[in-house]
C-alpha positions in Angstrom: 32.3 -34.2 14.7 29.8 -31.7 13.5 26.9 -32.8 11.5 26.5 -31.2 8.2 23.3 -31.5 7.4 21.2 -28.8 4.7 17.5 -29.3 4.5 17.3 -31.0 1.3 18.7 -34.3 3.5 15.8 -32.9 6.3 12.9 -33.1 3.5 14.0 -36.6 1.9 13.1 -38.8 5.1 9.0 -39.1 5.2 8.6 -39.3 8.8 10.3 -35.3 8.9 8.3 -34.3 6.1 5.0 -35.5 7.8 6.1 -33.7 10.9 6.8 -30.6 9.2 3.2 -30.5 7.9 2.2 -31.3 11.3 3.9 -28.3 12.6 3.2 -26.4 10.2 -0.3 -25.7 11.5 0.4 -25.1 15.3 3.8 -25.6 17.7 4.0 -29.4 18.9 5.8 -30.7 21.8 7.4 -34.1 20.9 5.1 -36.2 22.8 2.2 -34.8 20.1 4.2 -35.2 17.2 4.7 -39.1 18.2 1.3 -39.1 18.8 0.4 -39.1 15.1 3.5 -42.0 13.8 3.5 -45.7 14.9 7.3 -45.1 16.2 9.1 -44.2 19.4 8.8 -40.8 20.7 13.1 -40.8 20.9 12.5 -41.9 16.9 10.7 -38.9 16.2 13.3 -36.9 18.9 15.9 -37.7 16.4 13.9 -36.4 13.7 13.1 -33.4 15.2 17.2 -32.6 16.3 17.6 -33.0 12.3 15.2 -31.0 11.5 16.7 -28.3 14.3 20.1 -28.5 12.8 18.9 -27.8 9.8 17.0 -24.9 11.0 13.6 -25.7 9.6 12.2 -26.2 12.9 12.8 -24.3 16.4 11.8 -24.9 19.7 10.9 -22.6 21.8 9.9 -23.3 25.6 6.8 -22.8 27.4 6.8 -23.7 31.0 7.9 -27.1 31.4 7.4 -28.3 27.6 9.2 -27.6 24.8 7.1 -26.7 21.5 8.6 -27.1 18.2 7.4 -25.0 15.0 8.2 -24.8 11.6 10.1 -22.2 10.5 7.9 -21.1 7.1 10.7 -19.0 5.5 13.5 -21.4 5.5 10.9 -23.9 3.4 11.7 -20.5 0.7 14.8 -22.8 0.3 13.4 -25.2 -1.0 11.2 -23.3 -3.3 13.7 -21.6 -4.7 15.5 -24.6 -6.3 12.5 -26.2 -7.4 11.5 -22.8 -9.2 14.2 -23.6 -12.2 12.1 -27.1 -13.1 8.3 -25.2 -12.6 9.6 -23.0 -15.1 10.8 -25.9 -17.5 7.2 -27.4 -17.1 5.3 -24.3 -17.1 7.4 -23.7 -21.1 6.6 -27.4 -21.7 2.9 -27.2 -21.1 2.7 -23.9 -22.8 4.0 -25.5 -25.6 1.6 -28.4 -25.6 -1.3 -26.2 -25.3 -0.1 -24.5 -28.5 0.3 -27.5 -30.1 -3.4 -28.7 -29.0 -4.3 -25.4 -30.3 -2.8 -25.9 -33.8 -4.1 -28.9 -34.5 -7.9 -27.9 -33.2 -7.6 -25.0 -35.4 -6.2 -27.2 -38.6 -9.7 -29.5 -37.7 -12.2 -26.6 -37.6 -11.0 -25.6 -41.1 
């Protein structure tokens, strides 16, 4: 059976979003990544297959390590769908500053 993942299920584990700002930085092999979690490096192995499948992370080999790195553009994704609720906060906190506005102006009169 093939797993169906999309990377919204990738981001909502903590472990994979601390690995993606690892990698985010500089390519890791696995055994670095586990370096920085107080869990087994298979643990972070599965992580890192999830992350894979959802193709916000690639490996690419070097010799007899494999690196993995973060593949910046498919975090646009994400962006993307959070853009619709910035823009509901960014109308809400224009209004508020209108508001504080008003009601400094209504005191210095």
């Amino acid at each position: 059976m093939e797993a169906r993942r999309d990377i919204f299920q990738a981001v909502s584990d903590p472990t994979r979003r601390a690995i993606i700002t690892l990698i985010a930085l500089q390519a890791m092999t696995p055994n670095a990544i586990a370096e920085h979690f107080d869990t087994t490096r298979q643990a972070v192995s599965k992580h890192l297959r999830i992350l894979t499948e959802c193709e916000l992370v690639t490996q690419k080999q070097q010799g007899r390590e494999i690196y993995y790195q973060l593949e910046i553009d498919k975090m646009k994704e994400i962006d993307k769908w959070l853009e619709q609720f910035r823009k509901i906060w960014e109308t809400r906190f224009n209004q508020l500053d209108n508001l504080l506005a008003t009601i400094k102006n209504k005191k210095n009169e």
